[in-house]
C-alpha positions in Angstrom: 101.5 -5.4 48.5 102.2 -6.1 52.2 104.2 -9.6 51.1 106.1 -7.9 48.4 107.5 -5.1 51.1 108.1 -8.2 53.6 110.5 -9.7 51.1 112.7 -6.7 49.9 112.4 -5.9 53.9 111.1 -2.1 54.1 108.4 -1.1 55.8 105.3 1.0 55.0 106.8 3.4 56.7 109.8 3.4 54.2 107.4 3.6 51.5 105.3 6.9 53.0 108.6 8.5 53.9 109.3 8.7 50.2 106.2 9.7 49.4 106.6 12.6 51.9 109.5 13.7 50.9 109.5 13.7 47.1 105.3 14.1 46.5 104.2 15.8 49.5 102.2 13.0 49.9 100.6 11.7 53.4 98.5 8.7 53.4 98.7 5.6 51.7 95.4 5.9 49.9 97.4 8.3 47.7 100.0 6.1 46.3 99.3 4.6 42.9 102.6 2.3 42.6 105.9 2.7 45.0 108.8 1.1 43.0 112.4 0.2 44.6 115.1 1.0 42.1 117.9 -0.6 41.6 119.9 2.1 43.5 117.8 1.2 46.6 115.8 4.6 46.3 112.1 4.1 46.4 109.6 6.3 43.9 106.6 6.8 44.6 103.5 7.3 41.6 100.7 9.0 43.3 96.8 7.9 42.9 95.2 9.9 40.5 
């Protein structure tokens, strides 16, 4: 995962910023899948 995020060019803490803020989610651990839309927006699926 850490290659792909190197080439669109957001960080981890992009990706658990989203997750914050639309899953109330806190660690990593806890992310299934984080996709980038084509808006820019990331969402977030959470590890069941």
């Amino acid at each position: 995962m850490l290659r792909i995020i190197k080439d669109v060019r957001i960080t981890e803490a992009d990706i658990m910023e989203a997750a914050r803020t639309t899953q109330g989610i806190v660690e990593m651990k806890d992310i299934k899948y984080a996709f980038i839309e084509r808006n820019g927006a990331i969402s977030i699926i959470p590890a069941t």
